[in-house]
N, C-alpha and C positions, 0 to 999 in steps of 0.2 A: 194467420200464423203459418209462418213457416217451419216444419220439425224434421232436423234432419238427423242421421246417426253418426257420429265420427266412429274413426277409426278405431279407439277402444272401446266402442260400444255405450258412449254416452251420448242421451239424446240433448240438441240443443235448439233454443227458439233461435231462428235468425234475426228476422225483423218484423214490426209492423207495416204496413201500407195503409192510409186511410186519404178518402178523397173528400175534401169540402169545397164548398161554395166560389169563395172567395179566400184570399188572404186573410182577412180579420178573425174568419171561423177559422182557419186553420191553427191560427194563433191560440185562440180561446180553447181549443181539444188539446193541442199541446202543452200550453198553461195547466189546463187539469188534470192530466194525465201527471203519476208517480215516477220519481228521477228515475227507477228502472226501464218503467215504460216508456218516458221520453228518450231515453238512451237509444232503445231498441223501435220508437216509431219513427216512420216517415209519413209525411201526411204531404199530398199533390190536389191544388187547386185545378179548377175549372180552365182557370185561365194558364195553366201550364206552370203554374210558380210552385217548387219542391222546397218544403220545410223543414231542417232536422232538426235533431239536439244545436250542433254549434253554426250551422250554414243554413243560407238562405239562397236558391238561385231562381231568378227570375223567366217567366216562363214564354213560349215563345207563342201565346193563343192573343195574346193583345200587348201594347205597349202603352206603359203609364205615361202621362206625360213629365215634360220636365220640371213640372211645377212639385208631381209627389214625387218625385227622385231628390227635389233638394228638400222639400218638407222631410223627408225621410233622413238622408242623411244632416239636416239640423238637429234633426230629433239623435242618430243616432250619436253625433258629436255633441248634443245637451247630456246623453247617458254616458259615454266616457267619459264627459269630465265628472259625471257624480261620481261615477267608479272610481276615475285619480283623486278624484279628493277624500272617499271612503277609501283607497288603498292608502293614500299618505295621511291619512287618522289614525289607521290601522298604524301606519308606519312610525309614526310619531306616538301611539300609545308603546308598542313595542320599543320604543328608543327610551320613554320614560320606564317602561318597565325595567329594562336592561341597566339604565342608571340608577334606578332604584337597588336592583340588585348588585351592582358595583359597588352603589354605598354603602349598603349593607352588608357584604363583603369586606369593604375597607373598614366601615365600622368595628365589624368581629376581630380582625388584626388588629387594628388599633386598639379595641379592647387587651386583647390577648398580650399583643406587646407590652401595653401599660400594665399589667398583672404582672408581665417578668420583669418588670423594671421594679417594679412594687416588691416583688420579693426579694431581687437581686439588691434594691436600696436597705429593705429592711434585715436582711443576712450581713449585711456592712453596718447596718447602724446599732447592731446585736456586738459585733463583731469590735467595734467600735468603742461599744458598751463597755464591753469586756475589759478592754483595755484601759477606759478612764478609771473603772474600780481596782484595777492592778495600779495605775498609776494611784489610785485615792490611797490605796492601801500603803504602798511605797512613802509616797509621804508624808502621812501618820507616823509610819514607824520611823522616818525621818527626820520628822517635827519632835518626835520623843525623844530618838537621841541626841538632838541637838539641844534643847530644853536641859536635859542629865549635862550636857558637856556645858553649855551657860552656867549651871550653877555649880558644877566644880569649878569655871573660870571663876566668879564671882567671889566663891569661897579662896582661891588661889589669891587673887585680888583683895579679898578682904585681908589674907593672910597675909601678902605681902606690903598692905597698907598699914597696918600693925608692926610690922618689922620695921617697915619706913619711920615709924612715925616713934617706937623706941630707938632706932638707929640717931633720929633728929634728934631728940631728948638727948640722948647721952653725948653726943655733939656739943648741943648748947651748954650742957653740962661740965663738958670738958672745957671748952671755950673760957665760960665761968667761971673755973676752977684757975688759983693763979698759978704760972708755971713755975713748978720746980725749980731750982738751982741744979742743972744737972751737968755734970764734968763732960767733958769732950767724948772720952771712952763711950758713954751712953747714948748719944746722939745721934751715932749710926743704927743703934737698933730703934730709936724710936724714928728717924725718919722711917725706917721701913715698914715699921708699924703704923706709920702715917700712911704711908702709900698704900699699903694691902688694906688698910683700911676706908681710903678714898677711891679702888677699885671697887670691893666688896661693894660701895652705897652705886657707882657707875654699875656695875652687874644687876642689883637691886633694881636702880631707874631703867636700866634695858629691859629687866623682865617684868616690869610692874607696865610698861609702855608696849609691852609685845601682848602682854596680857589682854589690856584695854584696847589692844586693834582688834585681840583675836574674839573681846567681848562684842565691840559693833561688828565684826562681820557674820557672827553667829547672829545676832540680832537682825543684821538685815535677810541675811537669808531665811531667819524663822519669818520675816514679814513672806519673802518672795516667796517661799511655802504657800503661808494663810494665803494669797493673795488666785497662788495656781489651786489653792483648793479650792476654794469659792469659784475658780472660775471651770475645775472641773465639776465642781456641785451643778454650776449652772446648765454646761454645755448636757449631764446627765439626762436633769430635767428637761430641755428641750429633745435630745434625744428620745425619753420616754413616752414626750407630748407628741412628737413624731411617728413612733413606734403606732401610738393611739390612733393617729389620725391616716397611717398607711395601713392599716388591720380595717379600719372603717372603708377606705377605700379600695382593698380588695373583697371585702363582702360587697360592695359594689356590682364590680367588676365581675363578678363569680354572678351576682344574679343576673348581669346582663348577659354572661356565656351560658346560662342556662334558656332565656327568653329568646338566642341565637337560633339555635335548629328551629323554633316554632317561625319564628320572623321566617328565614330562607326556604323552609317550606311553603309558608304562604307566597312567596315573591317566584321559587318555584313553579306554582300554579298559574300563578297572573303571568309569567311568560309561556308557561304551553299553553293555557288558553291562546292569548295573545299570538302565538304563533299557528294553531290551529286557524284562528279567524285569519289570520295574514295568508296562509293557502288558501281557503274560500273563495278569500276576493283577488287573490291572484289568480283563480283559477277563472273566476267568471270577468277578470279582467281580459285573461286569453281570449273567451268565448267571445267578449266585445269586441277585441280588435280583431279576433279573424273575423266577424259578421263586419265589422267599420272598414278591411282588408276587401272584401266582396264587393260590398255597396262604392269604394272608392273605385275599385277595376271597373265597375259598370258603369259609372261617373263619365271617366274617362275615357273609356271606349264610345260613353253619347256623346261626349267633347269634342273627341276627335270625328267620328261623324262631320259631327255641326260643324266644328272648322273646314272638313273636305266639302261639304254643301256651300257652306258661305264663299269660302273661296273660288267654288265652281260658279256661281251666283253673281259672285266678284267680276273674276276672268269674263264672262258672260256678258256683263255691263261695259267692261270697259272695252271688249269687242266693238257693240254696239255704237260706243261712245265713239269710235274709231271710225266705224263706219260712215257713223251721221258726218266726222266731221271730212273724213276724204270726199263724200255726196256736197257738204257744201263748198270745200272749196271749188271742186269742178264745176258746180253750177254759176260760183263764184268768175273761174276762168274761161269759161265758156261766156257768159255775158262780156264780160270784158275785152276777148281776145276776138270771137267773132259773133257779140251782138243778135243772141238769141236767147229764148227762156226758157225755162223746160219743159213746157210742153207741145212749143214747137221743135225742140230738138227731139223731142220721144215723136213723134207723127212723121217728122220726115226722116229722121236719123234713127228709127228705133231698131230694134233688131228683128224685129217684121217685117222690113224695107230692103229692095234688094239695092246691092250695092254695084257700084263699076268694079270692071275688071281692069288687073294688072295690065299695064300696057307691056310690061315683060313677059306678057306668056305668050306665047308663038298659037299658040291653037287658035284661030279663026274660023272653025265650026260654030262654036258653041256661041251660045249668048254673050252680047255685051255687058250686061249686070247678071250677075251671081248672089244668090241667097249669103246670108249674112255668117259671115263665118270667124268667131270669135279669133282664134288662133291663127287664123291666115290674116286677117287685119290688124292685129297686134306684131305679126310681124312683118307685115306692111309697114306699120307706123313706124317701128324701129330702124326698120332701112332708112326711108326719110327723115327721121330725126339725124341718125349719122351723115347722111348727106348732108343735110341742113348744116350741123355742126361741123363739116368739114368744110364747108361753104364761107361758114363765118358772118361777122355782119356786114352789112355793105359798108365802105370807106369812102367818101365822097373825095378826101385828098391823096387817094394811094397814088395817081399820076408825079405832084408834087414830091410826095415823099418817097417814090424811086426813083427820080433825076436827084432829090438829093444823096439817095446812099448812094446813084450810080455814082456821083462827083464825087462823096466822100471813099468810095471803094478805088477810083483812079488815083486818087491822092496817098491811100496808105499802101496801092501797088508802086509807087514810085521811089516811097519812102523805103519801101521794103528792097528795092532794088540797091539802092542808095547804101542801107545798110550791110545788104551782103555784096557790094564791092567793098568796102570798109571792111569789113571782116577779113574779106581775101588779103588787103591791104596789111590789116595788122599780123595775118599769121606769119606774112611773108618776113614784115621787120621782125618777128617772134621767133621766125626761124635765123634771118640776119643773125641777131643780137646772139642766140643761143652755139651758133656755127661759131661766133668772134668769142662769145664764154668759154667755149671751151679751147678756141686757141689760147687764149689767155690763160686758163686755168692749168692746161697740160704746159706751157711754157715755164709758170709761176710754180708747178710742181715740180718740175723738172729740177731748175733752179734750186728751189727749194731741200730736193734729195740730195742734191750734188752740196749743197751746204752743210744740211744735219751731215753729212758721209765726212765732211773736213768738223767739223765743231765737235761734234760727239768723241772723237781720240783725245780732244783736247780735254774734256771732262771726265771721261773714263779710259784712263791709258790701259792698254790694251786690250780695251773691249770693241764690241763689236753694236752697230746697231742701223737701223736704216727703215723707211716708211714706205708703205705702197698703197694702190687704192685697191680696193675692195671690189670692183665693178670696173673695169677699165672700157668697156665697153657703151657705156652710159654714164660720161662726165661728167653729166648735170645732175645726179642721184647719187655718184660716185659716192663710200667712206674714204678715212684715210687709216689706214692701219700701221701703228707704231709697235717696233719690236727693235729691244733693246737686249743686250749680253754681255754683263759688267765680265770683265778679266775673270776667269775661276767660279762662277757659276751658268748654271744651266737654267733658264727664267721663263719661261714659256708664257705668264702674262704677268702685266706690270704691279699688280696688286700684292702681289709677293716680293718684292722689293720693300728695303727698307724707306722710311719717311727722307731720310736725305739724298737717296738715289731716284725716287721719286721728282724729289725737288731737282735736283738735276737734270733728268731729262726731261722734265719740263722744260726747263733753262732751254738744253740744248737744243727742243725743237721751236722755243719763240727765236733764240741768236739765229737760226739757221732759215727763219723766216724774216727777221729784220736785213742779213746778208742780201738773202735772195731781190728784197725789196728795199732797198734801204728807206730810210727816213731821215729827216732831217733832227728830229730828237727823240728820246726815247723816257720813259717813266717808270719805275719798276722801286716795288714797294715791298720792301723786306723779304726780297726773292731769297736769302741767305742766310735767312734766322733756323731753319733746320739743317745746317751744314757744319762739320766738323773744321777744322785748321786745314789739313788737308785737300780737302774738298773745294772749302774757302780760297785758299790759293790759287786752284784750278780756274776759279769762275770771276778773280780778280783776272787773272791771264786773257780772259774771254773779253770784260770790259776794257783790258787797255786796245784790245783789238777793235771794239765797236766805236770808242771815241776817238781812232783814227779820221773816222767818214761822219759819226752823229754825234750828237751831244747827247750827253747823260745826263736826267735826273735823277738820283737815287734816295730813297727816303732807307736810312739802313739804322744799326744799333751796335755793328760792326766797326770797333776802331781799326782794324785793318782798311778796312774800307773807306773809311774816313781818313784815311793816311793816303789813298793813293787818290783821293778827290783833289779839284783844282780850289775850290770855292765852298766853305759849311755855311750852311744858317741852320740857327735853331732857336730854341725861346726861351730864353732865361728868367729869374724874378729879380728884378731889381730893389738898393735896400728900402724903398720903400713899400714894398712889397705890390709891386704893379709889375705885370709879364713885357717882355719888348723881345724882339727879335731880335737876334746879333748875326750880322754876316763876317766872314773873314776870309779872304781869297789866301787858302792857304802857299800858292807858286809863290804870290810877291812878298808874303813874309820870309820865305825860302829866300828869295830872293837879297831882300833888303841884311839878313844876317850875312 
């Protein structure tokens, strides 16, 4: 024992130390030893292996082999899964507990609720009560006066069946009786007395008829009466049997909220227990996995060992393997290339053997063979192999096949000659054609400006406008730049011009190229459909000038234009509705009028 003093002056054990045998005893002293004393011992094997409460580390005086390192950790992976299956028993009696207690929970609500419905029902059907006996009562005394009023109708009816029935009598009576001889004078008062007498019996039948409606409707309401009373007699009685049977059912209800607190206290119990054992075995679940945590780190730390051995093992073999097989091919090449075996190549060639000397080394002292000398004969070897390989293999027909490249090499120096006077040839016409280009092109522009300078006033009176090249210096890459300046504005590029001034000088620089060059006919395809009358005039002006020298084709939509042609076609539909062309030379109609 260790006993030391802390700082408030209370003394404390630190730990155990105890040392056994082996493992097995260490086990067996820590097994018997008290969970205090286990807490506080450590107990160290022989063979270096230290034991505590929750670890185990293995020691370094001997190494088990790999057979008890997996005996062991099967064993220790056979004791976690009893652990997971005693924690998830644990776990699953605690689930059952928890829903026992849930249901028993829900049960007490449910009771409880059903109690306030039970009263809440039977407060209504109290309440309910009340009201059918007010109504019973209402009724009765309903039923009574209506009874008292039946037999005064009855009595009223009797009376007035009695009136009826002396009224009839003295009727018939009268009827019976023969009549009088009575003078005119009297006649008036007896019709009258006739009439207040046949009113009187009508008064009589209205009320003897109002009587006997007003006797069935007392009648049937005394039935609708008897009929609502029996039927509030009945709803009573169920009421009452009700009443019986919800009083039974909250003395129910009341014993089972009394037998409630004893239930939840026992279910109470059965989850702190249940909970108590569920820390237990999660506690010695911990103890498991960090000991299963240990034994897996020491696993893998031999694994990896064994994999760097094997692999070194490996590496080692296929060295080997390497070896054997570079040794036979050379023994291989060697027999082959200069017919010897090995062990006359080891006796006369071995590196016991002295060797010749470089014919390239100038020293003439020393001996003609020299001891064997790895590195100076390897690069030995190498010089002569480059040589070799510079050397090539011997060609038995290399004579033949350099009079032929030399024949074929005179033949493509001839050819080559051949083509670069050819080249000289064409640069020369290249240059000809290019010199006559542009005499021809500077002529054709020339022409050309001196044309647009007369055409252009024609289309735009008093404007201004004229073309240059861009490059005058290189006529074969030369632009042509067009600048135009209608009368009254200032236009610096052409895109700023309206659509018909546009079309215009267009116009005016093809007229001024057809001028420059004439042709024999010319084709122009609705050149005047953006032109105003004005405008149109001007560039009718221009074609009476072109078909001086060329013919005009003109495809237009212009009757101007068509007025100052020689000849129209166009396509018609004729009446049977099939197209044909119609030509008409309009001079000779002219003419013929």
């Amino acid at each position: 024992h260790e006993v030391v003093t802390a700082p408030d002056g209370v003394l404390g054990i630190l730990s155990h130390v105890l040392i056994a045998d082996d493992l097995d005893a260490a086990r067996t002293a820590h097994a018997a030893a008290s969970d205090d004393e286990a807490a506080l011992t450590t107990i160290v094997t022989r063979a270096g292996e230290v034991l505590t409460e929750y670890t185990l580390h293995s020691g370094a005086g001997g190494e088990r082999s790999r057979l008890e390192l997996a005996a062991e950790r099967d064993a220790a992976q056979d004791r976690l899964a009893e652990v997971n299956v005693i924690i998830d028993a644990l776990r699953d009696a605690r689930a059952d507990a928890r829903e026992a207690l849930d249901r028993a929970r829900a049960s007490s609500a449910d009771a409880l609720r059903t109690l306030r419905e039970h009263d809440a029902a039977l407060a209504a059907h109290a309440e309910q009560l009340n009201r059918v006996i007010v109504q019973h009562e209402s009724s009765v005394a309903e039923c009574e006066r209506l009874e008292t009023g039946l037999a005064q109708a009855q009595a009223s009816v009797a009376e007035a069946e009695a009136t009826a029935a002396q009224t009839k009598a003295a009727l018939e009576e009268a009827e019976a009786t023969p009549r009088p001889q009575l003078d005119a004078s009297a006649r008036e008062g007896m019709l009258e007395a006739l009439e207040q007498a046949r009113e009187a019996e009508m008064r009589a039948r209205l009320d003897i008829e109002t009587l006997r409606e007003r006797v069935r409707s007392a009648q049937n309401r005394v039935g609708t009466m008897e009929r609502q009373r029996e039927r509030e007699r009945e709803a009573a009685a169920e009421a009452a049997r009700r009443a019986v049977v919800r009083r039974a059912q909250r003395e129910v209800a009341a014993a089972v909220a009394e037998e409630l607190p004893r239930v939840l206290d026992s279910v109470d119990r059965s989850v702190s227990e249940a909970r108590i054992a569920l820390s237990a075995a999660e506690a010695e679940r911990s103890a498991q996995n960090e000991e299963l945590i240990g034994l897996r780190r020491q696993e893998s730390a031999i694994r990896e060992r064994l994999s760097g051995l094997t692999e070194s093992v490996h590496g080692l073999e296929l060295q080997i393997h390497e070896k054997k097989l570079h040794l036979t091919s050379l023994l291989e090449r060697v027999a082959s290339e200069l017919a010897l075996d090995e062990d006359i190549l080891i006796s006369e060639y071995g590196p016991d053997q002295l060797v010749p000397r470089d014919p390239a080394d100038d020293d003439e002292t020393e001996d003609a063979a020299i001891p064997f000398d790895r590195r100076m004969q390897e690069r030995r070897l190498k010089e002569a192999e480059r040589k070799l390989a510079q050397l090539g293999r011997v060609n038995p027909l290399a004579l033949e096949e350099f009079a032929a490249l030399e024949q074929r090499h005179a033949f493509l120096t001839e050819q080559l000659a051949d083509l670069t006077q050819t080249r000289e040839d064409l640069l020369t016409i290249i240059a000809d054609l290019d010199e006559r280009m542009e005499t021809i092109f500077a002529a054709a522009f020339e022409d050309t400006r001196t044309a647009f300078g007369e055409v252009f006033p024609l289309l735009f009176p008093g404007g201004s406008g004229s073309i240059s090249l861009t490059d005058p210096e290189n006529m074969l890459t030369t632009g042509i730049e067009v600048s135009v300046r209608p009368v009254g504005k200032k236009i610096e590029r052409l895109s700023l011009l309206s659509g018909g001034e546009r079309s215009l000088a267009a116009v005016a620089i093809l007229v001024a190229i057809f001028k420059a060059r004439p042709s024999p006919f010319y084709i122009l395809d609705e050149v005047e459909a953006a032109l105003d009358d004005a405008n149109l005039g001007r560039l009718l002006t221009v074609f009476e000038q072109l078909r001086e020298s060329s013919q005009l084709l003109v495809i237009t939509h212009q009757k101007r234009t068509m007025e100052i042609a020689d000849a129209l076609y166009g396509v018609s539909m004729r009446q049977d509705g099939v197209s044909a062309v119609v030509g008409q030379r309009v001079g000779d109609r002219a003419t013929v009028g």
